[in-house]
C-alpha positions, -999 to 999 in steps of 0.1 A, spaced: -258 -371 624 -277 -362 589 -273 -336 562 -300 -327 540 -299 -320 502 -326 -335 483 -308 -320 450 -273 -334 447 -266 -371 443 -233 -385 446 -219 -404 410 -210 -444 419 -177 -441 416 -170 -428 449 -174 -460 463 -162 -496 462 -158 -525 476 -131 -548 487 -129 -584 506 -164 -572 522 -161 -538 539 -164 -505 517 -139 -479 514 -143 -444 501 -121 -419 488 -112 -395 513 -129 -365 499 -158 -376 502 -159 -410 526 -196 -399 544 -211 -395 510 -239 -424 498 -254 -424 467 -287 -423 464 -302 -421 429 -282 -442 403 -303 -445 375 -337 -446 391 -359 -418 398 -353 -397 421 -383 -400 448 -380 -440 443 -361 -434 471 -350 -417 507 -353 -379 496 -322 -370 519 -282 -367 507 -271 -395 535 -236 -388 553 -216 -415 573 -223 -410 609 -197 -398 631 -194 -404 668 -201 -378 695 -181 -371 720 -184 -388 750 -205 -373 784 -197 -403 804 -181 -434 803 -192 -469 817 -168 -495 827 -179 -529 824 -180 -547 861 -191 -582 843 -175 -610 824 -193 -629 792 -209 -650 795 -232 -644 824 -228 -666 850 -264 -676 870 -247 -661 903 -242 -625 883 -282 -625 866 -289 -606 898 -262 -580 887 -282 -554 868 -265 -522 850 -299 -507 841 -300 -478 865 -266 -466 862 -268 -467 822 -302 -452 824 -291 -427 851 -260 -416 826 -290 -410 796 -305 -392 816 -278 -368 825 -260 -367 792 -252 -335 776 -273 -333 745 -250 -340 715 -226 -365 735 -229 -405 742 -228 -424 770 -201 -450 763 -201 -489 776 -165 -498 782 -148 -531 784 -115 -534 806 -89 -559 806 -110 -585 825 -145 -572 825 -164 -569 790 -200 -575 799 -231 -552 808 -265 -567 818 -298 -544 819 -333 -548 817 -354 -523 796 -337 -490 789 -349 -454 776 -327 -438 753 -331 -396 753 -330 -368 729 -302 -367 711 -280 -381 730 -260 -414 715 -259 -450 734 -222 -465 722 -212 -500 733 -174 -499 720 -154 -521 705 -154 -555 727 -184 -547 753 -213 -563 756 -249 -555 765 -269 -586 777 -301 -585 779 -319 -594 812 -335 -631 811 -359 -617 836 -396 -614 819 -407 -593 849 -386 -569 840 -402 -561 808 -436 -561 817 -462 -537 806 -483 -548 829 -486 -570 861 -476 -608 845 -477 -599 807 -447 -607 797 -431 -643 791 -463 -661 782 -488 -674 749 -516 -655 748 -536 -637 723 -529 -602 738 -507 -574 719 -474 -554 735 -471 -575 772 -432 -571 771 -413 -538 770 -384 -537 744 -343 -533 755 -344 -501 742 -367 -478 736 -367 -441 717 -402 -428 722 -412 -386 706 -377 -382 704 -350 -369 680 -318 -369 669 -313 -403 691 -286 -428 682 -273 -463 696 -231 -467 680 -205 -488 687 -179 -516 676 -196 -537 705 -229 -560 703 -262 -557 723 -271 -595 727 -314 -602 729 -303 -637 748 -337 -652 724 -319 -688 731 -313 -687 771 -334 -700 794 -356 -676 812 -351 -670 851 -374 -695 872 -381 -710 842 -377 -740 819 -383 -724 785 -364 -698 763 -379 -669 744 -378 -686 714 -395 -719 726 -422 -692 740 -426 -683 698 -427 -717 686 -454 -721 713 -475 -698 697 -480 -713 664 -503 -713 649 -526 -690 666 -509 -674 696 -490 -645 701 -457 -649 722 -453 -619 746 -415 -616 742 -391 -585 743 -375 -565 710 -343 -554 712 -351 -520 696 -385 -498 690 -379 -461 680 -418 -447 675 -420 -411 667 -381 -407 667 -370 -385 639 -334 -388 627 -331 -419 640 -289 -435 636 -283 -464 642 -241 -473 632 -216 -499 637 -232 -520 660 -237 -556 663 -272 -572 675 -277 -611 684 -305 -633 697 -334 -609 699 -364 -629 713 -384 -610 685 -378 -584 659 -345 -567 666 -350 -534 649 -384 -517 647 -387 -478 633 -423 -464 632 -441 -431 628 -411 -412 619 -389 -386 595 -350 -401 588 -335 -430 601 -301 -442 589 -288 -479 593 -251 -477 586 -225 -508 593 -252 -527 612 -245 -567 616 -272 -589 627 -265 -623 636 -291 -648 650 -295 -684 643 -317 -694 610 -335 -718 629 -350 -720 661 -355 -686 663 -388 -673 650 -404 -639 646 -367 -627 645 -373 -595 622 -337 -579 613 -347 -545 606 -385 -533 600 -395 -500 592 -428 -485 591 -454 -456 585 -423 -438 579 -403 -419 552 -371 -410 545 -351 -443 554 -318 -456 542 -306 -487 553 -267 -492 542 -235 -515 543 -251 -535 565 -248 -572 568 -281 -592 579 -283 -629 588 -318 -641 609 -344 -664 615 -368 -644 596 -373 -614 574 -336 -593 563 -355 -567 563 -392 -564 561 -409 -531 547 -445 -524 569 -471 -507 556 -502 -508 579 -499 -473 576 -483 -451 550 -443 -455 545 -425 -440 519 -391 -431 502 -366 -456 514 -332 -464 501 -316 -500 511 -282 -499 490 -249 -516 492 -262 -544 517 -253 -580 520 -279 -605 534 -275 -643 543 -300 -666 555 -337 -654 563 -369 -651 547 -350 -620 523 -360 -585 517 -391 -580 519 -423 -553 515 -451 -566 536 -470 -585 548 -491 -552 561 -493 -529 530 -532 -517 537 -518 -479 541 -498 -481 512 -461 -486 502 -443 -464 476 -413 -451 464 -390 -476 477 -350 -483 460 -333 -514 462 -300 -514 453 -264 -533 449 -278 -561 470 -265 -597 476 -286 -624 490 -267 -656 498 -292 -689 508 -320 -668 518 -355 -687 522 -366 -654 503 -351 -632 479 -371 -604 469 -408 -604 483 -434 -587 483 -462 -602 504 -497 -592 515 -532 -605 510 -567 -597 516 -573 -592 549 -543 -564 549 -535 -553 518 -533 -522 498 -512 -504 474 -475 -510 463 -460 -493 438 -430 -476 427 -405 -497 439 -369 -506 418 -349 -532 426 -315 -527 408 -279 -543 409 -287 -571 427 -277 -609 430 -295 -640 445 -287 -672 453 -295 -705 464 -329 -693 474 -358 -713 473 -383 -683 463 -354 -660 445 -386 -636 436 -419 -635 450 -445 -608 442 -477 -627 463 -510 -616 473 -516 -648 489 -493 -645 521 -511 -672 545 -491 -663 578 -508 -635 585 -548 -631 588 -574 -645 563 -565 -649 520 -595 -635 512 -607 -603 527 -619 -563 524 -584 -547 517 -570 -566 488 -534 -563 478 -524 -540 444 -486 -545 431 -473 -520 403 -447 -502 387 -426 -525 403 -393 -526 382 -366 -555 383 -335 -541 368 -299 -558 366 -311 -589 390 -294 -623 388 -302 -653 397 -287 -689 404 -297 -721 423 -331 -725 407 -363 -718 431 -396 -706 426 -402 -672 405 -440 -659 418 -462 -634 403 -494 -638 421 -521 -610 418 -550 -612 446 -577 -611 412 -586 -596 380 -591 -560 394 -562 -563 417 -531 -572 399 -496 -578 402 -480 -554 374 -438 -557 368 -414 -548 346 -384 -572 341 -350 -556 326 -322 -576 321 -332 -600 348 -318 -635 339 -310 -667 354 -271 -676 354 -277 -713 354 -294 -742 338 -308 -752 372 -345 -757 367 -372 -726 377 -409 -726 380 -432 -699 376 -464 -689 390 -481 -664 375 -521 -654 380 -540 -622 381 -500 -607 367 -488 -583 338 -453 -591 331 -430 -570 308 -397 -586 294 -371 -566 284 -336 -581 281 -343 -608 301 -340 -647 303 -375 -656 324 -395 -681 307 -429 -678 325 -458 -699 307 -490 -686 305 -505 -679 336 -547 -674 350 -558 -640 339 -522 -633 328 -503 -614 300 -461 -615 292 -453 -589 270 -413 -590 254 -397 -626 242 -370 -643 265 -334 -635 255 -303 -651 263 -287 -618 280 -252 -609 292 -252 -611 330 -231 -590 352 -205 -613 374 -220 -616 414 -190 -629 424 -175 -599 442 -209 -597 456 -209 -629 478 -187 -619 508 -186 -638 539 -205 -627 571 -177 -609 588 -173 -627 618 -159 -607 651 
């Protein structure tokens, strides 16, 4: 599923894009690149190849229809999918099958093995259970408010595993909207229940913790009742040709992707639309040396590098990016009560629009634990290069104080509009280079380089619709 070279990048012009997908000449179709311009640890150290699917060790045919009817939420597929893991041939997938009047699989929390591939094909669909007993960690954890951590299992689960994978054409749907069994609440209403101070004890879709050379490719996820995607503790994991599609609102805590304490990510030709963060970056403990390249995002709270960054973030590419109505753009967020180091991280080739907050670089995140704290957030060498903006919004650089400062360099970063920005800048060191930002002068502030009209790059083949199945 990977190839390593941490020598050799690829030049851009093996790649392009048309009405929304990406092809590739045929010499070299798995090939991503990896370093453009930037240096070359700002980034996943691996040569990235386009997955290819095993071949099958067993095949599952689909014995329900979508949508689940109440009479079928007794009608589980969890031990014979889990039974088929188990069994396969390392290298091979298990395959979920749709037939000419059955498309639907329904399971409960599932353990996917050593290398061995879960592939939902083209038309299936995994549902997940609406039972919360089925997901508890321990007697009556799981479906309730409470201040406790980890009461619900996830869908799927990669634990001290490797070489893992979950493919497909198909979709794996959380069910975050439905009504829970014997119940008169959803997952989601459980998560706006636990504002402001609760924790809802709700299932993921997916948690891979200590799973090196992680894949996951193709596949479609929908309605997680939290995060959908969570990668900690390990050494490669490629996102290639995922779609996430859950509602903007209504659905809290819904995550698309969130790696962390890792290194050696890539994130690719994906397409990302969710009630919360795109993708969110976690450092509570160290993560490193991640790529997130040729991606479009929709609504959510945008791409984003925190709020945990107390362990440090670093070495982290952004690159040919579209962001289309985000709450967010580009984010970095932390403050005092979990912050740390950020630092070499490029964002490069990338376009934003009607966003609110097109660019935020805050230590003063407020969702998450006290402002003011013992681990105090530190931003620098953090390069903006090529980014363009329309729509107006907010544009925030907002150090925590005077020791711990927001430091970034702005090149060729202009607005494409004469719709109205503000600025907030305090405890920030802003260079201009090329660029059209007017920030005034900010609290304990300095803006080196004079505003310049610039020469912005078209977005326009950028913007794509969310391709719909």
């Amino acid at each position: 599923m990977r190839k390593h070279d941490r020598r050799i990048p690829l030049p851009k012009s093996t790649h392009k894009r048309h009405s929304g997908t990406t092809t590739m000449t045929p010499t070299r179709a798995s090939l991503i690149l990896l370093a453009l311009a930037a240096p070359l640890l700002a980034q996943d150290t691996r040569t990235v190849i386009e997955p290819t699917l095993p071949p099958i060790c067993t095949t599952l045919t689909a014995q329900l229809t979508s949508p689940i009817s109440p009479e079928n939420e007794a009608k589980l597929d969890t031990a014979r999918i889990q039974k088929a893991l188990d069994n396969c041939t390392r290298g091979h997938a298990v395959a979920l099958r749709a037939d000419a009047t059955h498309n639907a699989f329904l399971s409960g929390p599932l353990e996917l093995r050593a290398n061995v591939t879960l592939l939902v094909e083209k038309d299936a669909i995994l549902f997940a259970s609406r039972d919360p007993k089925l997901y508890e960690t321990a007697p009556g954890s799981c479906g309730l408010v409470n201040q406790e951590r980890n009461g619900c299992k996830p869908l799927l689960s990669a634990k001290h595993i490797s070489r893992a994978a979950v493919m497909g054409e198909g979709a794996i749907d959380g069910r975050g909207g439905a009504t829970l069994l014997n119940r008169s609440v959803t997952w989601w209403d459980l998560a706006e229940q636990a504002r402001p101070s609760g924790r809802q004890q709700v299932p993921r879709i997916l948690v891979a913790d200590y799973a090196d050379d992680f894949t996951l490719y193709r596949i479609t996820l929908k309605n997680s009742p939290n995060f959908h995607v969570v990668y900690n503790h390990g050494d490669g994991f490629t996102v290639w040709g995922l779609r996430i599609d859950t509602p903007k609102r209504g659905a809290r805590n819904t995550d698309g992707v969130d790696p962390g304490s890792s290194k050696n990510i890539t994130i690719t030709h994906s397409f990302i639309r969710t009630g919360d963060d795109n993708v969110a970056i976690k450092g509570g403990d160290p993560i490193s040396h991640m790529t997130v390249a040729h991606n479009h995002f929709y609504y959510g709270h945008g791409m984003s590098i925190g709020s945990e960054t107390n362990g440090g973030v670093n070495n982290i590419l952004v690159t040919d990016l579209s962001l289309d109505g985000p709450d967010n753009g580009l984010r970095i967020k932390s403050n005092g009560s979990r912050g740390g180091l950020v630092r070499d991280v490029t964002y490069d080739d990338v376009c934003i629009r009607n966003s609110p907050n097109p660019i935020t670089l805050d230590s003063s995140y407020t969702a998450n634990g006290p402002l003011q704290g013992s681990s105090p957030p530190t931003f620098r060498d953090i390069t903006l290069r090529n980014v363009r903006v329309s729509g107006g919004g907010k544009i925030t650089f907002n150090g925590y104080d005077h020791t711990h400062r927001v430091a970034a360099t702005l090149n060729n970063v202009l607005t494409t509009d004469s719709t109205p920005y503000t600025y907030l800048l305090q405890h920030a060191d802003v260079t201009l280079n090329s660029s059209n930002l007017t920030p005034p002068t900010g609290t304990d502030s300095t803006t080196q380089g004079t505003p310049t009209p610039g020469t912005p790059a078209s977005c326009s083949e950028k913007f794509v619709p969310f391709p719909e199945k």
